[in-house]
C-alpha positions as CSV (number, residue, x, y, z in Angstrom):
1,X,-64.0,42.7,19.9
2,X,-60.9,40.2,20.1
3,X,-58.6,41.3,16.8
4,X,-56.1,37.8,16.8
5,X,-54.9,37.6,20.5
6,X,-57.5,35.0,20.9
7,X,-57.2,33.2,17.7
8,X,-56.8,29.9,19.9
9,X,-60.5,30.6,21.4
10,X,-62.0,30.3,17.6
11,X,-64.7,27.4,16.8
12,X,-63.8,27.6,13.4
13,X,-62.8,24.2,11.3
14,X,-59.9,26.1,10.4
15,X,-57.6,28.7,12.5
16,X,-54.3,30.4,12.0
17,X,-51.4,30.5,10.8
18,X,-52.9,28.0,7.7
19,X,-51.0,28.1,4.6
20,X,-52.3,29.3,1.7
21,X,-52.8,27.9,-1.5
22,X,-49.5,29.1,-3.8
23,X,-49.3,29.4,-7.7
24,X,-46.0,28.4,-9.7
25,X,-45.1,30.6,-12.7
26,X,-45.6,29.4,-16.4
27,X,-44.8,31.5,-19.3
28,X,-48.3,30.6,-21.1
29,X,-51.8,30.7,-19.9
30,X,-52.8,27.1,-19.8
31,X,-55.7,26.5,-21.9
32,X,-59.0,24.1,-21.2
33,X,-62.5,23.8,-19.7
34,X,-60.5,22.8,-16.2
35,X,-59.1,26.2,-16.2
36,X,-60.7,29.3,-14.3
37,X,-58.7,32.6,-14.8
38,X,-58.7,35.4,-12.2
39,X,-56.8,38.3,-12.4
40,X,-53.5,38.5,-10.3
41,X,-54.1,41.7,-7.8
42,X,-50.9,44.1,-7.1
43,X,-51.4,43.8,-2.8
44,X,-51.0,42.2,0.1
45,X,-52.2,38.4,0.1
46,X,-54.7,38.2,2.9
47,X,-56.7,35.2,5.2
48,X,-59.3,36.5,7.2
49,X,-60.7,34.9,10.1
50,X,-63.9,36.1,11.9
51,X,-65.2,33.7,14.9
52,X,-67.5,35.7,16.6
53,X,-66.1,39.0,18.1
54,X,-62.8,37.2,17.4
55,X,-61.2,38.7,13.9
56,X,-57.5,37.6,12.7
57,X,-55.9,38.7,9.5
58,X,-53.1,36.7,8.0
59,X,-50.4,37.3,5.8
60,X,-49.4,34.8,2.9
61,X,-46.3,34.2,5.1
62,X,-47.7,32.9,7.9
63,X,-47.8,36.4,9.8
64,X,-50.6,38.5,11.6
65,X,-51.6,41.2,9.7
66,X,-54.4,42.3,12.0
67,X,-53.3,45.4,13.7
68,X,-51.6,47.4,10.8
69,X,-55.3,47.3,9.0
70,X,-58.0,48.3,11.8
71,X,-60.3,49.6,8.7
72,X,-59.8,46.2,7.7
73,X,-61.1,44.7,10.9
74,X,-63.4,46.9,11.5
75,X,-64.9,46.0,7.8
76,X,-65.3,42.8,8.7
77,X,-67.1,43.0,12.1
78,X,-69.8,45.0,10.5
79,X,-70.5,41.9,8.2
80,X,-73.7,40.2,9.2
81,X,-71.8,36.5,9.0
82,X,-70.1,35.8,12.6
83,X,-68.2,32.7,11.0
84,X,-66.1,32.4,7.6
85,X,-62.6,32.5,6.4
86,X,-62.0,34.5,2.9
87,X,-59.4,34.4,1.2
88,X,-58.1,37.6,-0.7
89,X,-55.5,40.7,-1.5
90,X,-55.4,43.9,0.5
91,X,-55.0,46.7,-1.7
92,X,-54.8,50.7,-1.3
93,X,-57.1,52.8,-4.1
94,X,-55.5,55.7,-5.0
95,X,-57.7,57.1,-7.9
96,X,-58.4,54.9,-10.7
97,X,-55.7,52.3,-9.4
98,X,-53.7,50.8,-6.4
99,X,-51.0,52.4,-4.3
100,X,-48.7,49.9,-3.6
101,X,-46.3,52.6,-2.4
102,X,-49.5,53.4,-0.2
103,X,-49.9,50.0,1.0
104,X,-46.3,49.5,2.2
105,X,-46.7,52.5,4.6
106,X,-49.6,50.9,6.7
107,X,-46.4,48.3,8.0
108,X,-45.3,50.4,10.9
109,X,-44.9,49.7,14.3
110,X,-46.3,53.2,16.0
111,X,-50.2,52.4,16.3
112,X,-50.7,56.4,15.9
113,X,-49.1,56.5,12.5
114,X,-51.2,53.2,11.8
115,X,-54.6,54.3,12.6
116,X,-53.8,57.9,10.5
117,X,-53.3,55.9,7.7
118,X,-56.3,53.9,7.9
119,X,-58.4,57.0,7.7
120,X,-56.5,58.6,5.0
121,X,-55.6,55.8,2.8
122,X,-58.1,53.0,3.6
123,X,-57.6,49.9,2.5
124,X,-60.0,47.7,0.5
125,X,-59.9,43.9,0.3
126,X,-60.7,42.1,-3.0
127,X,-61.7,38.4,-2.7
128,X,-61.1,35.3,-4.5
129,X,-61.8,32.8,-2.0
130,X,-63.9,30.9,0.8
131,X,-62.3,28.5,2.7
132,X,-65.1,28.3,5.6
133,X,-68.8,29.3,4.8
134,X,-71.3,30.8,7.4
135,X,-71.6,27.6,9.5
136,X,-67.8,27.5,10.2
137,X,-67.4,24.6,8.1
138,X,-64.1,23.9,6.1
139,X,-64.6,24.0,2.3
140,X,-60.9,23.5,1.8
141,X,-61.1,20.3,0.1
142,X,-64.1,21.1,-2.2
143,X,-63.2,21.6,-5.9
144,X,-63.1,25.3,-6.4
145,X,-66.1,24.8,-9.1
146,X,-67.5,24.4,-5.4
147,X,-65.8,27.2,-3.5
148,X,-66.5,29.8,-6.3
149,X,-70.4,28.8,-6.6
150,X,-70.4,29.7,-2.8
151,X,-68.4,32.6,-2.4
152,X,-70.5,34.8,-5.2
153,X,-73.3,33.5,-3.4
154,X,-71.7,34.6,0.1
155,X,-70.6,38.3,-2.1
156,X,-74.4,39.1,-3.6
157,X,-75.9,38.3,0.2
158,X,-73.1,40.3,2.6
159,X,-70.3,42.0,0.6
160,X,-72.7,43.8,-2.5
161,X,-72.6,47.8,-1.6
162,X,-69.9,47.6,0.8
163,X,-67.3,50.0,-0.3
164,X,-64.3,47.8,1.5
165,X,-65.0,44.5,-0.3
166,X,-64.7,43.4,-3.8
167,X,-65.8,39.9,-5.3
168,X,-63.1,39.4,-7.8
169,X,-63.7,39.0,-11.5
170,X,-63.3,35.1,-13.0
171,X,-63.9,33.9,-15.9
172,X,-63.5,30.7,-18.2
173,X,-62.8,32.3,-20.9
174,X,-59.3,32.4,-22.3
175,X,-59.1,35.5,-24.4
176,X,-60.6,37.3,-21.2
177,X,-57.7,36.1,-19.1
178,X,-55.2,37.5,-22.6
179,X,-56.9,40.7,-22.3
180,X,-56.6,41.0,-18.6
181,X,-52.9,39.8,-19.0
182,X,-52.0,42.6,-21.7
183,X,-53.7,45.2,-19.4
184,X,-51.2,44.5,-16.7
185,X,-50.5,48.1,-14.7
186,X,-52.1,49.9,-12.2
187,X,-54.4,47.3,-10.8
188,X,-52.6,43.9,-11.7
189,X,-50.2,41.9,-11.8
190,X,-50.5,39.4,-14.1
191,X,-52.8,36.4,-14.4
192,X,-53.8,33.6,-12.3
193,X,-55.6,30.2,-13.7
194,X,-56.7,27.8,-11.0
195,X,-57.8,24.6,-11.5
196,X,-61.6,23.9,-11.4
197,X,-61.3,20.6,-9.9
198,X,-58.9,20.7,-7.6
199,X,-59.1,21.3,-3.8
200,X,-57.6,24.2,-1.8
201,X,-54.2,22.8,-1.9
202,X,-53.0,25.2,1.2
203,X,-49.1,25.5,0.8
204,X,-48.9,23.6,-2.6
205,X,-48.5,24.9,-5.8
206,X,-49.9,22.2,-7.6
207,X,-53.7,23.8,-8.1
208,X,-53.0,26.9,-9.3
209,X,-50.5,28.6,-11.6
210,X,-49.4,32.8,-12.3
211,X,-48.6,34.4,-15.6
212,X,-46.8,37.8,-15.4
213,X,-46.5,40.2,-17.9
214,X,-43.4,41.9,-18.0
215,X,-42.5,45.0,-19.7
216,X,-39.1,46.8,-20.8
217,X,-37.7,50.1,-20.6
218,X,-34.9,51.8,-22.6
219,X,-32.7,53.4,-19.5
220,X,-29.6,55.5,-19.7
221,X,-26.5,53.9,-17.3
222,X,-26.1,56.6,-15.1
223,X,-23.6,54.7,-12.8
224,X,-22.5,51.3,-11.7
225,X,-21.1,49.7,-8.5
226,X,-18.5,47.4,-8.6
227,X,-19.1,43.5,-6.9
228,X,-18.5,43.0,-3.8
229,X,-14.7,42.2,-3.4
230,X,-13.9,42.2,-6.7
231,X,-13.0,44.4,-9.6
232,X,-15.5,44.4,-11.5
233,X,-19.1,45.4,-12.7
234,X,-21.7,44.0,-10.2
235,X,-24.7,46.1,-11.1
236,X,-25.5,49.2,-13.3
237,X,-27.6,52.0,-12.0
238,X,-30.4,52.8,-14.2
239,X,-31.9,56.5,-15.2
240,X,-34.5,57.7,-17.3
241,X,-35.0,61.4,-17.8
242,X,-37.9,63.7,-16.6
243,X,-40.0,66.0,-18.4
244,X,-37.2,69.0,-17.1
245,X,-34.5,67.1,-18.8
246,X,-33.0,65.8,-15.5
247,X,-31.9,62.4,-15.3
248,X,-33.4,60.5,-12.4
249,X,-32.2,57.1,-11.2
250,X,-35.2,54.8,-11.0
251,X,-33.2,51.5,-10.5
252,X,-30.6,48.8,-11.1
253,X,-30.2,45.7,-13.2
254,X,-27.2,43.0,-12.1
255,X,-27.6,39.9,-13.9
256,X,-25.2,40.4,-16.4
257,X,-23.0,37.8,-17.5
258,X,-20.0,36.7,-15.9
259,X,-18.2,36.5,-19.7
260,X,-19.3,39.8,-20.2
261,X,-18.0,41.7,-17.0
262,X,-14.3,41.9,-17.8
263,X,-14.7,43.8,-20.9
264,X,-18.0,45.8,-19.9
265,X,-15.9,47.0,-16.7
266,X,-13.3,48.6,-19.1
267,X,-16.1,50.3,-21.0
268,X,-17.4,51.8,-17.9
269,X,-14.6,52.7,-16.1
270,X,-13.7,54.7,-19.0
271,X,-17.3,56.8,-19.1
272,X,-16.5,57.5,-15.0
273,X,-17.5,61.3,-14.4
274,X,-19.7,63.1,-12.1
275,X,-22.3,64.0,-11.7
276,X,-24.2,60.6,-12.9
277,X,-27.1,61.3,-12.0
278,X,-28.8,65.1,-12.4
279,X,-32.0,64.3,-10.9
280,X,-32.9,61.9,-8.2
281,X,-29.6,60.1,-7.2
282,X,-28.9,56.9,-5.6
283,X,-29.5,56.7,-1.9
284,X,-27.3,56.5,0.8
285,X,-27.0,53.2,2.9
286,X,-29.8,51.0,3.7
287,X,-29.1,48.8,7.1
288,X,-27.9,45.8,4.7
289,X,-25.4,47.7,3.0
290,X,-21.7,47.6,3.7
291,X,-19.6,50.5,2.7
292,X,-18.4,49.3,-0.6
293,X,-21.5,48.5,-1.2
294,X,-23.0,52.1,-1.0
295,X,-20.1,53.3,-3.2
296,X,-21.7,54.3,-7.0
297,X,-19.5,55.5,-9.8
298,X,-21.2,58.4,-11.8
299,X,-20.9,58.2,-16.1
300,X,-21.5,59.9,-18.6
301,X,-24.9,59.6,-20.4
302,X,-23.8,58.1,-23.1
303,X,-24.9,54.1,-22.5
304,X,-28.4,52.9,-23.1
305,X,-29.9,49.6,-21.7
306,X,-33.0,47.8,-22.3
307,X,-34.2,45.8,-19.0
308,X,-37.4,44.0,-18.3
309,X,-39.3,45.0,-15.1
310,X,-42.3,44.2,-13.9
311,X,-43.7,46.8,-11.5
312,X,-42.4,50.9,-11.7
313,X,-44.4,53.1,-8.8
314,X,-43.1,55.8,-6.4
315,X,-40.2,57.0,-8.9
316,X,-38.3,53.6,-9.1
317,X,-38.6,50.0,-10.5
318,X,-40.0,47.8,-7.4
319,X,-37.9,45.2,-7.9
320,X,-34.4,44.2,-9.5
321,X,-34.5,44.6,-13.9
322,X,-33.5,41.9,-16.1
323,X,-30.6,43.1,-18.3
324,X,-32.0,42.3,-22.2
325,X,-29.2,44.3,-24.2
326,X,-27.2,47.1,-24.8
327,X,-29.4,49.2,-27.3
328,X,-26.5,51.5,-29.3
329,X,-29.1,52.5,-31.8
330,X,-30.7,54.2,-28.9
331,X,-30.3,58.2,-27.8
332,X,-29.8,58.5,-24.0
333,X,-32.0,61.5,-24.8
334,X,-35.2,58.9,-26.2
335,X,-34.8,57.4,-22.4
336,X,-37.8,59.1,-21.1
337,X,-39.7,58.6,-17.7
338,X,-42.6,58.3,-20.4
339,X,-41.8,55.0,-21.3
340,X,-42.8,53.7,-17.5
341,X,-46.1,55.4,-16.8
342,X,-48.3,52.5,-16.4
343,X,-51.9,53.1,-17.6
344,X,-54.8,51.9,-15.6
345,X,-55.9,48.3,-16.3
346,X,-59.3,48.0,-17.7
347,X,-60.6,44.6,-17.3
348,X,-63.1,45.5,-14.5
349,X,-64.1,48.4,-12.7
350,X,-63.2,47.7,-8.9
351,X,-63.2,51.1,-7.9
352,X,-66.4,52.9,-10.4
């Protein structure tokens, strides 16, 4: 079995790299019969392309995904179709939800640690899409009315009972979509709604559109780093507290306005004492860092922040926080770790 070295050998309409179709963001769920609504999956965006013996998996970038996720491939050979292309997220189970922390660890470049992994934490593929049915013939520019009809076809005849593949849930009906959207956690991220008339508009964002829902923490400012080059504030280290009263640092918010840094700087500089941190500190330089850059002044616990974040897993916010305010009214004590443990998403059950 050829796993992407021969992707040029395929008979397929369509071959890789292809771009796939993108969704902007909008801060409401559009509403209308044009509209199907999918949940937005918390993975790896995924094309896979079976010709035959020859199997390629694709990242939403462009890149081959193939040989970090043999459990993957090997999935997909044992399908009885020899010619499609799906498209779909890679995700991790871990329980009742998905390990994205899992899910970064199958990128590594030994192929030992790589095929450990895919016994241990196997990966499961959730699909939303078929761009190329059974015959090897390009659906890409039928309406997704179309495309749907034929995938859940293509999901009750090979994917039903296999323990790798999930059809995605969609539906038509908005105050599904809310409910999905307010159950954001574990499993999701948010909220797709793709238009039902509209072709597979590979590397657009014209057909399809993402609602996130973002949620805020109360977080004690455990430290801050000054900017780069300059004397003042350029990010504040966040902590919340764990159940041993020990005050872990789980992040760092830096869009705080320009106005604002001259006078906050002051504040700070005046809190500075060690230890910062009493829990789970701030690391130590990543291979972007500089050496100011690694440099963290500890504070007192006395500030409290509330930030917007989207996803919190493996002790720390994934991403960068939104700064909202300064919440005085707040005890650093109320900052609890608490306030971040998502709850599984109940829309559908993927893994029951």
């Amino acid at each position: 079995m050829s796993t992407g070295s021969r992707v040029s050998a395929m008979s397929l309409a369509l071959s890789p790299p292809l771009r796939p179709m993108e969704a902007r963001s909008v801060d409401e769920l559009p509403v209308g019969p044009d509209w199907q609504y999918e949940p937005k999956w918390d993975g790896f965006r995924c094309l896979i392309f079976r010709d035959g013996e020859t199997i390629a998996l694709q990242s939403k970038a462009g890149k081959p995904l193939t040989r970090y996720f043999p459990d993957v491939v090997a999935a997909v050979a044992a399908l009885e179709p020899q010619r499609f292309v799906l498209d779909g997220e890679i995700v991790v189970p871990r329980g009742k939800a998905f390990s994205f922390d899992d899910l970064l660890q199958r990128i590594h470049p030994a192929k030992s640690r790589v095929d450990r992994l895919a016994t241990e934490t196997p990966a499961m593929v959730v699909v939303f899409d078929l761009l190329a049915g059974e015959d090897g013939r390009t659906l890409v520019d039928d309406p997704l009315s179309v495309r749907r009809a034929t995938l859940e076809a293509f999901a009750d005849n090979h994917l039903a009972g296999r323990g790798s593949f999930r059809l995605s849930p969609a539906t038509d009906d908005v105050k599904t979509a809310q409910r999905w959207l307010k159950g954001s956690g574990a499993m999701l991220d948010g909220v797709i709604a793709k238009h039902r008339h509209m072709a597979y508009a590979g590397g657009e964002r014209t057909a399809m559109v993402k609602i996130k829902n973002f949620r805020s923490a109360d977080c004690v400012v455990g430290g801050f780093r000054y900017n780069e080059g300059k004397p003042v504030v350029g990010s504040l280290l966040l902590g919340l507290y764990d159940q041993e009263g020990l005050l872990d640092h789980v992040g760092f918010t830096s869009n705080i306005p320009r106005d604002d840094k001259p006078a906050l700087t002051k504040k700070l500089e005046k809190l500075i004492a060690p230890p910062g941190f009493t829990g789970d500190a701030p690391g130590g330089p990543s291979r972007w860092s500089t050496e100011r850059s690694t440099q963290w002044q500890p504070l007192k616990p006395k500030l409290v922040v509330e930030v917007a974040y989207d996803h919190y897993s493996g002790g720390r916010f994934r991403h960068g926080t939104s700064l909202m305010r300064f919440r005085p009214d707040k005890a650093p004590r109320q900052c609890t770790l608490e306030q971040v443990m998502q709850k599984v998403a109940k829309p559908m059950k993927l893994l029951g």
